[in-house]
N, CA, C and O of each residue as an XYZ file, in Angstrom:
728
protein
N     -99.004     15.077    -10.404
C     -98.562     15.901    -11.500
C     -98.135     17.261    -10.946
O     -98.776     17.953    -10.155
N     -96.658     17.591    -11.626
C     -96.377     19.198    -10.558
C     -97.152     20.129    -11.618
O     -97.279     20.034    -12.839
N     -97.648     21.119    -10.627
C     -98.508     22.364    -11.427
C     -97.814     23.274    -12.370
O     -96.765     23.783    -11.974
N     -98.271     23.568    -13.628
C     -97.703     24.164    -14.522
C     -97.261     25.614    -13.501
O     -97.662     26.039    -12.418
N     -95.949     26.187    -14.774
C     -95.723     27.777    -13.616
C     -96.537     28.608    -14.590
O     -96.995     29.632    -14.083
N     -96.871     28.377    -16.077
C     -97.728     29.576    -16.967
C     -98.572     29.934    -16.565
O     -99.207     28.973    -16.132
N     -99.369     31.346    -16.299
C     -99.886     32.284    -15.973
C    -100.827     32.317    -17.135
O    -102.006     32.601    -16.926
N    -100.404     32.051    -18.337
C    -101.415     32.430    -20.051
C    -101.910     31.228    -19.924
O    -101.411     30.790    -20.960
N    -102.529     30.269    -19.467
C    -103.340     29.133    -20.076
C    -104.627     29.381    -20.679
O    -105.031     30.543    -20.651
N    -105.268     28.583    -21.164
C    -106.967     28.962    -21.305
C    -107.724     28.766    -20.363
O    -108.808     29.342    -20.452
N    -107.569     28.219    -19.570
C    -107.808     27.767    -18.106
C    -107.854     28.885    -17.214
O    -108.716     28.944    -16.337
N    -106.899     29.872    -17.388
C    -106.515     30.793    -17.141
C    -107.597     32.295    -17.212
O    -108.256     33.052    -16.500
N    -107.303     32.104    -18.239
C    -107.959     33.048    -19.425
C    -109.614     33.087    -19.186
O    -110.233     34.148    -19.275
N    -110.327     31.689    -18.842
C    -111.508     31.878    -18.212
C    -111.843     32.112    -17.340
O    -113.019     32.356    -17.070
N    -111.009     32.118    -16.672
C    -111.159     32.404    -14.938
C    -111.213     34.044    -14.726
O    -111.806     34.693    -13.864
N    -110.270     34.535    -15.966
C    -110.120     36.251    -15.681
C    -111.485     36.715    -16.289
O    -112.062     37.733    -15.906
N    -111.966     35.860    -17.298
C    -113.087     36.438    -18.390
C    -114.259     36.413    -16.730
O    -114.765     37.419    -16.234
N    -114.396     35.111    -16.255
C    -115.077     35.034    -14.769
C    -115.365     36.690    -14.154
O    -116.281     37.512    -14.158
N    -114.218     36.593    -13.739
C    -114.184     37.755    -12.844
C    -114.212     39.298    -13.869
O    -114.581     40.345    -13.337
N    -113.921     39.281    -14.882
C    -114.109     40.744    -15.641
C    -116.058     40.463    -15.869
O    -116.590     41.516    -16.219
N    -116.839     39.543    -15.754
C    -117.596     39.339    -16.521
C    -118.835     39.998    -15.138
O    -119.987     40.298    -15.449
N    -118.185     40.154    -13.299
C    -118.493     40.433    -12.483
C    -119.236     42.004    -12.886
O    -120.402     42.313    -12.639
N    -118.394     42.699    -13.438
C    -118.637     44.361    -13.729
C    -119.865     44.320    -14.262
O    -120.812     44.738    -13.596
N    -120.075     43.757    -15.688
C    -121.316     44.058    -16.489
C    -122.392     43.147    -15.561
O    -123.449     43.774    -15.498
N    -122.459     42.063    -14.929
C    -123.389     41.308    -14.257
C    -124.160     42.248    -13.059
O    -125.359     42.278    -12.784
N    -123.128     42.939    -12.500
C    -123.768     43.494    -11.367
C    -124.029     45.066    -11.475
O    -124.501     45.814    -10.619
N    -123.497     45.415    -13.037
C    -124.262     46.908    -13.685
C    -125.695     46.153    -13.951
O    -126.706     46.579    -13.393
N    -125.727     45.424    -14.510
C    -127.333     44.848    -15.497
C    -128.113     44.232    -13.718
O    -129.329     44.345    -13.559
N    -127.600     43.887    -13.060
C    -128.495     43.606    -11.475
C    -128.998     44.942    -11.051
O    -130.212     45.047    -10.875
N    -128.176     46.048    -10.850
C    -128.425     46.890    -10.441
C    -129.338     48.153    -11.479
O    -129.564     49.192    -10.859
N    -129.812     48.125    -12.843
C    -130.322     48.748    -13.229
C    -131.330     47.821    -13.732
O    -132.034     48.014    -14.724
N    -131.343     46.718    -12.907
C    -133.373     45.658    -13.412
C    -133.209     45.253    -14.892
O    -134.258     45.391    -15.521
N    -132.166     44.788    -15.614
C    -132.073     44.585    -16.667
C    -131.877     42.374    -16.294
O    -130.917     41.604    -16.334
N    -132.705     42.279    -16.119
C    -132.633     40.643    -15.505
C    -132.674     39.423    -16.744
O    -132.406     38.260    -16.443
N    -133.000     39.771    -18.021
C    -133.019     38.486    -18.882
C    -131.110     38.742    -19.799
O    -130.552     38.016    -20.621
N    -130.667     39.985    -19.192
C    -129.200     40.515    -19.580
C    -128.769     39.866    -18.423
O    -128.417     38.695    -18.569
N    -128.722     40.283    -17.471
C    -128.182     40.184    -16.177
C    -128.146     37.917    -16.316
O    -127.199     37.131    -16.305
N    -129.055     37.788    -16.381
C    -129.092     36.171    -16.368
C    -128.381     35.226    -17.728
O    -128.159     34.019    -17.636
N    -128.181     35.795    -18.580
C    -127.040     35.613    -19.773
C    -125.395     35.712    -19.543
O    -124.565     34.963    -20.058
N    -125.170     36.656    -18.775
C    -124.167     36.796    -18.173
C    -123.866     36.069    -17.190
O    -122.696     35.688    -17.144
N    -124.639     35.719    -16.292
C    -124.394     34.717    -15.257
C    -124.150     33.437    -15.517
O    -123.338     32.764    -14.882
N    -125.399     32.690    -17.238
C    -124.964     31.873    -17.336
C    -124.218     31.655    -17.794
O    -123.987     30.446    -17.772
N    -123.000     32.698    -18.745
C    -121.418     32.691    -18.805
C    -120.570     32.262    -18.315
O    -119.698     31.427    -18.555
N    -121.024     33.258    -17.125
C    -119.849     32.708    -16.211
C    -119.459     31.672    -15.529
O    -118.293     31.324    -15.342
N    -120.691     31.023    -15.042
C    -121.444     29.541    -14.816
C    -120.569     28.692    -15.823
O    -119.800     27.884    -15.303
N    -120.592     28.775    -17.162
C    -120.108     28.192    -18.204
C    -118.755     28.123    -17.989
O    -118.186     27.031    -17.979
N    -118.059     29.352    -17.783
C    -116.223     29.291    -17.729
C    -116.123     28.716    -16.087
O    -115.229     27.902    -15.856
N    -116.744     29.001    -15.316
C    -116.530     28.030    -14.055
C    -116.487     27.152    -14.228
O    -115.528     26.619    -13.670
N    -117.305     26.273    -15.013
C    -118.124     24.372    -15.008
C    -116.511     24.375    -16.148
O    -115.646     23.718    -15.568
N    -116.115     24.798    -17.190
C    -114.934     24.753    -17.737
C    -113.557     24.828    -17.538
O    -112.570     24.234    -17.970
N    -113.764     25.668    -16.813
C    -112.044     26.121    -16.527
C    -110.804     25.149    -15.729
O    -109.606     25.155    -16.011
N    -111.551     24.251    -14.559
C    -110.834     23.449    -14.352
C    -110.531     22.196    -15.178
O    -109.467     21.580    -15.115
N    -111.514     21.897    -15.917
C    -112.021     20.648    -16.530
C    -110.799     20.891    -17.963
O    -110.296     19.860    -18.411
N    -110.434     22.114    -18.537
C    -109.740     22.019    -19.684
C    -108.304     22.266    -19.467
O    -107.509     22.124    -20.396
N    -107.678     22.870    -17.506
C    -106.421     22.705    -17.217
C    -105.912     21.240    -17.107
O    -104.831     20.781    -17.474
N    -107.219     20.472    -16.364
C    -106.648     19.177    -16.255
C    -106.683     18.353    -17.622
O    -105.756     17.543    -17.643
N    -107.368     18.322    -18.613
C    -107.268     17.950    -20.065
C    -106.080     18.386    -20.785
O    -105.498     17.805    -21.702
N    -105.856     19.308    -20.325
C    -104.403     19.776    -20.902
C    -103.131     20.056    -20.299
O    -102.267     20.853    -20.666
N    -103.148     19.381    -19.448
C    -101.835     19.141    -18.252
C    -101.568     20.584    -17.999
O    -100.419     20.776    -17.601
N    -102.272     21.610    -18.113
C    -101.898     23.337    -17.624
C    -102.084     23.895    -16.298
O    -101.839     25.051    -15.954
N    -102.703     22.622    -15.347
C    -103.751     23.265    -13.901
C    -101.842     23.528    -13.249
O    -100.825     22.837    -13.307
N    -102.186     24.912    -12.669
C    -101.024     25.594    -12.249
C    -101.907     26.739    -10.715
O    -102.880     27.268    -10.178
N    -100.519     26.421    -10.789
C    -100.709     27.492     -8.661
C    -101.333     29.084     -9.488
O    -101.760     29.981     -8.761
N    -101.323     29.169    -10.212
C    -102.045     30.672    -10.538
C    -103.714     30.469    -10.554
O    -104.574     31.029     -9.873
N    -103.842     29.341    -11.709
C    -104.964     28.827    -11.711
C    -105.903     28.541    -10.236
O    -107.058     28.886     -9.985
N    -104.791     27.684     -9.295
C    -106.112     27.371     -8.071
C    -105.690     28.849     -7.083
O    -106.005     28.725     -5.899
N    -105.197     29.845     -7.361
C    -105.521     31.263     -7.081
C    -106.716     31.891     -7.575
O    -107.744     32.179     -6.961
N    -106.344     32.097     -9.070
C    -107.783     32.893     -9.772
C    -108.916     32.301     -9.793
O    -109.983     32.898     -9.647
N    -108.788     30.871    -10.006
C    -109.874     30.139     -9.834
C    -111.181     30.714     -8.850
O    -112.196     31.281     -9.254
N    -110.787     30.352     -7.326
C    -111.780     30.709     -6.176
C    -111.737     32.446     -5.979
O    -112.532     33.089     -5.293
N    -110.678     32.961     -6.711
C    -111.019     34.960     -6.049
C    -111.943     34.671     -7.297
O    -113.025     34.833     -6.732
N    -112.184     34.440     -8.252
C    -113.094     34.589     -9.489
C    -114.454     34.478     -8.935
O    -115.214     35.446     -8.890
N    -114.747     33.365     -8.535
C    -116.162     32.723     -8.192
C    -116.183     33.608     -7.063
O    -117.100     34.422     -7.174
N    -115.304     33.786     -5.703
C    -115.653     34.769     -4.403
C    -116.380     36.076     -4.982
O    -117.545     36.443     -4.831
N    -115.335     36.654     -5.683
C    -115.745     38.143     -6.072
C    -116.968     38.374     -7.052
O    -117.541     39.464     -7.024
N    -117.373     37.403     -7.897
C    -118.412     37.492     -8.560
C    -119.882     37.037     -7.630
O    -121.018     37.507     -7.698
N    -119.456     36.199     -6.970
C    -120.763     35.308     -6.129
C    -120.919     36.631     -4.754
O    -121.936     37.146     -4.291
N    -119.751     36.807     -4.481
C    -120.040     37.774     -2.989
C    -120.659     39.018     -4.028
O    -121.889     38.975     -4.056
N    -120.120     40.015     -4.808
C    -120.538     40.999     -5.507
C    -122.259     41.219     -5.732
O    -123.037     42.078     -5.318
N    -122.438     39.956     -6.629
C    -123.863     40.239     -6.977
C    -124.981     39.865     -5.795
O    -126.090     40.389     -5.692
N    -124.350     38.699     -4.817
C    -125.729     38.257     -3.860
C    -125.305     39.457     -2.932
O    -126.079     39.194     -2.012
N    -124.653     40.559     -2.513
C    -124.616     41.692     -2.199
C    -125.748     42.345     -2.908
O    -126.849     42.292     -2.361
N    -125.580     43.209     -4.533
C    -126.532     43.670     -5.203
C    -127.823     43.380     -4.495
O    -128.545     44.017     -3.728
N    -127.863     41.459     -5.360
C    -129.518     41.319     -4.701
C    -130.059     41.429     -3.297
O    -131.174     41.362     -2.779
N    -128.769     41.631     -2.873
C    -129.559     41.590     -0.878
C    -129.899     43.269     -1.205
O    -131.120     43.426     -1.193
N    -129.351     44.222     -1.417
C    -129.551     45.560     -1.853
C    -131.512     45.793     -2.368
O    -132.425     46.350     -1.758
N    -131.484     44.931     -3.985
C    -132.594     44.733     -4.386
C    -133.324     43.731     -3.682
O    -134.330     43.377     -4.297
N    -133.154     43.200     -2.665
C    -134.174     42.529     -2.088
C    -134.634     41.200     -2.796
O    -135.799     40.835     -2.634
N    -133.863     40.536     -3.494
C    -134.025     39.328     -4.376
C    -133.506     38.238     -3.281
O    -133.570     37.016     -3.417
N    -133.030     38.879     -2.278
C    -131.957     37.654     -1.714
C    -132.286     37.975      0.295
O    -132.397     39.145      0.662
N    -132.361     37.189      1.010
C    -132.385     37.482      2.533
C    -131.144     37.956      2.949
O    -130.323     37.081      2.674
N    -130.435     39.202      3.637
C    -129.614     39.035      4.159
C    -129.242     38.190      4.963
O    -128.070     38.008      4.636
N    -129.512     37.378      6.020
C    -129.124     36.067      6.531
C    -128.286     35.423      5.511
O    -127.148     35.401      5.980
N    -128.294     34.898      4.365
C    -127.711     34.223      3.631
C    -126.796     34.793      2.778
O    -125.926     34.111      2.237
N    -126.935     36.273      2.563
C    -125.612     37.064      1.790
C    -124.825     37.254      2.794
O    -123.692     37.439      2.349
N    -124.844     37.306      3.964
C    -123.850     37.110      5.280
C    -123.307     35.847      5.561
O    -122.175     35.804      6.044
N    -123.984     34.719      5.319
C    -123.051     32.710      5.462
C    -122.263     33.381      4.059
O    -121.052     33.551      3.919
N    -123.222     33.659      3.207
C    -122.079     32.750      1.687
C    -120.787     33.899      1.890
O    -119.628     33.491      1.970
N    -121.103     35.319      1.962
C    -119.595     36.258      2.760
C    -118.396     35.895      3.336
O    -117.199     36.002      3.067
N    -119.247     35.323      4.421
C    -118.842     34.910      5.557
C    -118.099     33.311      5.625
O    -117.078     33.026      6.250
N    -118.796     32.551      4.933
C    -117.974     31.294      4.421
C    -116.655     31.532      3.469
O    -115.586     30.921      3.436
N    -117.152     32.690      2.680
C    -116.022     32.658      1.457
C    -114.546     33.127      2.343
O    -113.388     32.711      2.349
N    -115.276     34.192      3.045
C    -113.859     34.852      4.014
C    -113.351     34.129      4.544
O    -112.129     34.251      4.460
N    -113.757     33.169      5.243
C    -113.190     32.036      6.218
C    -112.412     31.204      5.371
O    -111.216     31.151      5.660
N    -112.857     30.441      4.251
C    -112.112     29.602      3.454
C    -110.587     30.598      2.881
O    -109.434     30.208      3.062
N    -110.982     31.964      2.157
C    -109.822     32.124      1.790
C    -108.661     33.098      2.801
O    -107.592     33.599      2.449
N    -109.334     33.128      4.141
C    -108.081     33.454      4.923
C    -107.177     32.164      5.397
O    -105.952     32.153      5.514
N    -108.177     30.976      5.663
C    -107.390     29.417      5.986
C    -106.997     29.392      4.327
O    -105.783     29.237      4.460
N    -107.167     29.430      3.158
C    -106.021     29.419      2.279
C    -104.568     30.029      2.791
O    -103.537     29.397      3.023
N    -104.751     31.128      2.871
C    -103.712     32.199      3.684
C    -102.701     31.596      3.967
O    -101.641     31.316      3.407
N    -103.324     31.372      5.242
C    -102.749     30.775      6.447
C    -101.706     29.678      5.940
O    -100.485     29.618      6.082
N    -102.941     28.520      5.066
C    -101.973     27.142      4.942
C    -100.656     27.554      3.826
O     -99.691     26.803      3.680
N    -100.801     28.816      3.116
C    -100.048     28.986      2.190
C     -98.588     29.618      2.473
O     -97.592     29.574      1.751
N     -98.805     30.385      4.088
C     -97.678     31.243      4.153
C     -97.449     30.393      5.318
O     -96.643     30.928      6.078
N     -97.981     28.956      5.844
C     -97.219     28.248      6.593
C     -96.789     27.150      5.899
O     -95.749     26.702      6.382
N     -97.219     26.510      4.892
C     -96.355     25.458      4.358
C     -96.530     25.951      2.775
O     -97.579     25.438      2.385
N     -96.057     26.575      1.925
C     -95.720     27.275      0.688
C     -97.295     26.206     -0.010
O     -97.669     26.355     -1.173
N     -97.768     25.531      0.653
C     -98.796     25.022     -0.819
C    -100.296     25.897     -0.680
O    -100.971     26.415      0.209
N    -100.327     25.747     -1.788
C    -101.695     26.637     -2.492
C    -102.632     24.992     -2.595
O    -102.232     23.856     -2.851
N    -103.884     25.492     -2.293
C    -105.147     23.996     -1.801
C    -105.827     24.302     -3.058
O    -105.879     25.492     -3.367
N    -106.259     23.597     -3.695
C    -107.215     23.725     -4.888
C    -108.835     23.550     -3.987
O    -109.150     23.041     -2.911
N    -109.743     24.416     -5.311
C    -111.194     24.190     -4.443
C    -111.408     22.180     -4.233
O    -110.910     21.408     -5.053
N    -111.979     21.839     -3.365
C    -113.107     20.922     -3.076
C    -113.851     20.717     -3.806
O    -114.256     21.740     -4.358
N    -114.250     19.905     -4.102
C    -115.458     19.063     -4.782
C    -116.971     19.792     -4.266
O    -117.909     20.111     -4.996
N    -116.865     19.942     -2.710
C    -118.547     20.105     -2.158
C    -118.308     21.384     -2.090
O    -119.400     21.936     -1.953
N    -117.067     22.518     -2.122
C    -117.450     23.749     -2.311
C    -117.570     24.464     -3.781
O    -117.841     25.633     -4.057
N    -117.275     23.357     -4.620
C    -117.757     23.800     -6.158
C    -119.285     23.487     -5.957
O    -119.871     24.536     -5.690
N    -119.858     22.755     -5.982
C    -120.981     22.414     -5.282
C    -122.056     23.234     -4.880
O    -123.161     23.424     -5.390
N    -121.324     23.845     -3.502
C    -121.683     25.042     -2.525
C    -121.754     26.097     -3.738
O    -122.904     26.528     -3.826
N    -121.006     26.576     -4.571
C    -120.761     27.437     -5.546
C    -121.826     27.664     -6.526
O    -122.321     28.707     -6.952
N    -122.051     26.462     -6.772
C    -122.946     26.119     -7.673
C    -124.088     26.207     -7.499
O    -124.743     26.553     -8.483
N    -124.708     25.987     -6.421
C    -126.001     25.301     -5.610
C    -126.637     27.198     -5.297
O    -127.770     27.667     -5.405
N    -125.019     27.999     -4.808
C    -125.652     29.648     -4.783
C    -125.577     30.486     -6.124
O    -125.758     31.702     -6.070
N    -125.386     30.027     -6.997
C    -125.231     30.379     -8.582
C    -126.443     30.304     -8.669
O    -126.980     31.409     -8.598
N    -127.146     29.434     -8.800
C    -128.294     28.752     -9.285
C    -129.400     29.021     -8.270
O    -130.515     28.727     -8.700
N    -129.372     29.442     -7.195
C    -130.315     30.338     -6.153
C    -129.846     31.460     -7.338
O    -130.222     31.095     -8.452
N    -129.341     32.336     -7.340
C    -128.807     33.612     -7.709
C    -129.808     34.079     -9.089
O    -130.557     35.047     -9.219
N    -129.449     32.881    -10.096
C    -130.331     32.771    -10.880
C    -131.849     32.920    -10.942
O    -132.505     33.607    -11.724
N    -132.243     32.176    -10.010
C    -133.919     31.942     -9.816
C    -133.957     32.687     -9.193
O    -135.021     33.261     -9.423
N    -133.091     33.506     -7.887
C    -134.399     34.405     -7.503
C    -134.025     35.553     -8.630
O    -134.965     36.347     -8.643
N    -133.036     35.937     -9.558
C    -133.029     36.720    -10.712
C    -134.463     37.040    -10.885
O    -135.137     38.030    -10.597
N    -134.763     35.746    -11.520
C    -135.690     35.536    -12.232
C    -136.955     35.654    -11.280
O    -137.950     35.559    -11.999
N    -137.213     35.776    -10.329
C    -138.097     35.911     -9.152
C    -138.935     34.641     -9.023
O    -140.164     34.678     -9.100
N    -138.435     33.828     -8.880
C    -139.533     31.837     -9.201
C    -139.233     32.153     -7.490
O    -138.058     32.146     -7.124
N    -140.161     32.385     -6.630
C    -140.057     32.657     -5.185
C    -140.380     31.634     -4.503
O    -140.092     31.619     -3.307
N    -141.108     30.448     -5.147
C    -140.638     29.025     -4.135
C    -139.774     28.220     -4.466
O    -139.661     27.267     -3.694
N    -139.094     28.237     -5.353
C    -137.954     27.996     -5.504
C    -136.496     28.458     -5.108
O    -135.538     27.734     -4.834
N    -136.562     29.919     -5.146
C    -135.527     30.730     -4.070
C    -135.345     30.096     -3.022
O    -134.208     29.706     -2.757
N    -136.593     29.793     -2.023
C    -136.623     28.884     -0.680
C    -135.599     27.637     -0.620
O    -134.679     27.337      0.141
N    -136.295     26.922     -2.011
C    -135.584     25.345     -2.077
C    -133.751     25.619     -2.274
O    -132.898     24.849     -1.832
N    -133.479     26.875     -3.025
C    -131.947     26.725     -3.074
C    -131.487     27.498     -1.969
O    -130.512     27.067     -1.353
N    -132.011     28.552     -1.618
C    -131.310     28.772     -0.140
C    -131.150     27.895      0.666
O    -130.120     27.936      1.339
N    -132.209     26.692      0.895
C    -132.042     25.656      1.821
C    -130.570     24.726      1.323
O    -129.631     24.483      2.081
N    -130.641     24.409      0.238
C    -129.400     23.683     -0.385
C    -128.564     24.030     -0.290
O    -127.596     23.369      0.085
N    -128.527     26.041     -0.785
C    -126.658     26.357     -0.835
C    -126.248     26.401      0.639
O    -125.054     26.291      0.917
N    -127.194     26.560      1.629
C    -127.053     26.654      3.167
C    -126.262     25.620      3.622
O    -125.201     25.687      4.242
N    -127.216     24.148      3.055
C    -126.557     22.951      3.188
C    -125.122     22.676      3.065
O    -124.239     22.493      3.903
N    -125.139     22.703      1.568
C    -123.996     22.438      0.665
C    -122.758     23.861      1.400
O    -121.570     23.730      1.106
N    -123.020     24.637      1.963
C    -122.135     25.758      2.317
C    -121.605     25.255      3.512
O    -120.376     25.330      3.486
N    -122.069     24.739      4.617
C    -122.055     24.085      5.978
C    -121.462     22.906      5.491
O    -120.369     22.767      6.039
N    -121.706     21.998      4.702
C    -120.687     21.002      4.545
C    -119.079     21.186      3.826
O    -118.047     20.614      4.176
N    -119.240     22.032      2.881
C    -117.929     22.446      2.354
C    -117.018     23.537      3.337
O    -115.842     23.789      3.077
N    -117.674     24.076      4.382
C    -117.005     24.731      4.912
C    -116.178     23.589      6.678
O    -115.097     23.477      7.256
N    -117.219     23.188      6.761
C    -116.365     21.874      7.592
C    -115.347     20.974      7.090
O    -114.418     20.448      7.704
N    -115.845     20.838      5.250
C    -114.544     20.002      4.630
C    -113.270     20.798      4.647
O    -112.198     20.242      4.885
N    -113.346     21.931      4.431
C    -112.312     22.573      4.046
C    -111.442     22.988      5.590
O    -110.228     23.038      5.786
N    -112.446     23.216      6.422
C    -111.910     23.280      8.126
C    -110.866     21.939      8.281
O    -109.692     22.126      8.599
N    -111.298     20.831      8.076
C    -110.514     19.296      8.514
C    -109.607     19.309      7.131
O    -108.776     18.411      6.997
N    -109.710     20.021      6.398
C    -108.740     19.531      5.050
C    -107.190     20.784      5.736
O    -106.033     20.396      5.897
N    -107.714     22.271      6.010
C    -106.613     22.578      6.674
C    -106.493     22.197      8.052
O    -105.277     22.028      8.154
N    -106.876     22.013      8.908
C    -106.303     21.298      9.968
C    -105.737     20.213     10.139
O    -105.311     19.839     11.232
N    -105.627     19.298      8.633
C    -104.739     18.198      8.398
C    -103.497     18.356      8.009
O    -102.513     17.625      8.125
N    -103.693     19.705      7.391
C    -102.271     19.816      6.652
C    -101.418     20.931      7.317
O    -100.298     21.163      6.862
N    -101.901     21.629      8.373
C    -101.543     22.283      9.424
C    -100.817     21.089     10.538
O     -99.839     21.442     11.198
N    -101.351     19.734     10.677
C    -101.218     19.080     11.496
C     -99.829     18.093     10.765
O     -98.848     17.681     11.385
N    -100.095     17.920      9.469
C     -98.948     17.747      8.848
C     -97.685     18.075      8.952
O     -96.610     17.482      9.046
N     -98.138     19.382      8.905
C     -96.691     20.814      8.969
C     -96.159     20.451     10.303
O     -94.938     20.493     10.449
N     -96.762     20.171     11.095
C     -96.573     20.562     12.482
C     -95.133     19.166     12.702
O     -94.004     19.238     13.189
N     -95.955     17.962     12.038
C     -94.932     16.827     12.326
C     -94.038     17.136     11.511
O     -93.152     17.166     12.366
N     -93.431     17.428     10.454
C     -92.363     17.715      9.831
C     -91.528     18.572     10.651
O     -90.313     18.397     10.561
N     -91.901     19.338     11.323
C     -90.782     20.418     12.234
C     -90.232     19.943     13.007
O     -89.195     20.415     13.474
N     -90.900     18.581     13.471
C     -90.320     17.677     14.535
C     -89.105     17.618     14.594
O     -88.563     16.902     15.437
């Protein structure tokens, strides 16, 4: 299916609510307001788990969409597990992978975009990865401190596998490019 060119979808529209929804999440983190702060998160949680699910229901998923899509989730997910590494809810070790993964994935977006014009939609295991540090993000919110353990171990997981998928997904299509010039 070729990607819609509209910019206004609802699809759209949640993805920006996503990322506007970053501001008040990481005012209410940063002034200990945590049963606010965790309402908001699960918002956004909500227009994430949505937003792709109602472009493809409605034939609207467009190259803007798998743009705003991942800066939405980067800038909100890097933003606040910043905060909590600040407040101490979170290990730095792990606000440095999920950083540090996100940077890597969206400079190889970059890359594959200004060498062969296509834009990559997220992965399956880095919605996943996304998800898996949402939901750490949440609990240690909420301070459940053996549980923090169990999802750091997961989003660690789930981060290390989506970031190798996404390594062999552009180095295929880099390798692609390469035979077409032939």
């Amino acid at each position: 299916m070729k990607p819609s060119e509209r910019f206004w979808t609802a699809s759209n529209v949640m993805s920006l609510v996503r990322l506007i929804l970053t501001v008040p999440l990481v005012w209410m983190l940063w002034h200990d307001q945590r049963w606010t702060a965790l309402m908001i998160a699960a918002v956004a949680a909500v227009t994430d788990w949505a937003d792709g699910r109602i472009a493809r229901a409605t034939g609207t998923v467009s190259d803007w969409g798998k743009i705003i899509d991942p800066v939405a989730d980067k800038v909100l997910v890097g933003s606040v597990v910043v905060v909590m590494t600040i407040k101490e809810l979170l290990p730095l070790w792990f606000v440095i992978c999920v950083v540090l993964r996100d940077v890597i994935i969206l400079i190889g977006g970059i890359i594959i975009e200004r060498r062969t014009g296509q834009i990559t939609p997220s992965l399956m295991v880095g919605k996943l990865a996304v998800t898996a540090v949402a939901i750490t993000g949440m609990i240690a919110i909420m301070q459940w401190s053996p549980f923090v353990e169990i999802g750091i171990g997961l989003s660690s997981v789930l981060m290390v596998l989506s970031l190798w998928q996404y390594s062999k997904r552009f180095h295929g299509i880099l390798q692609q490019a390469q035979r077409k010039t032939r």
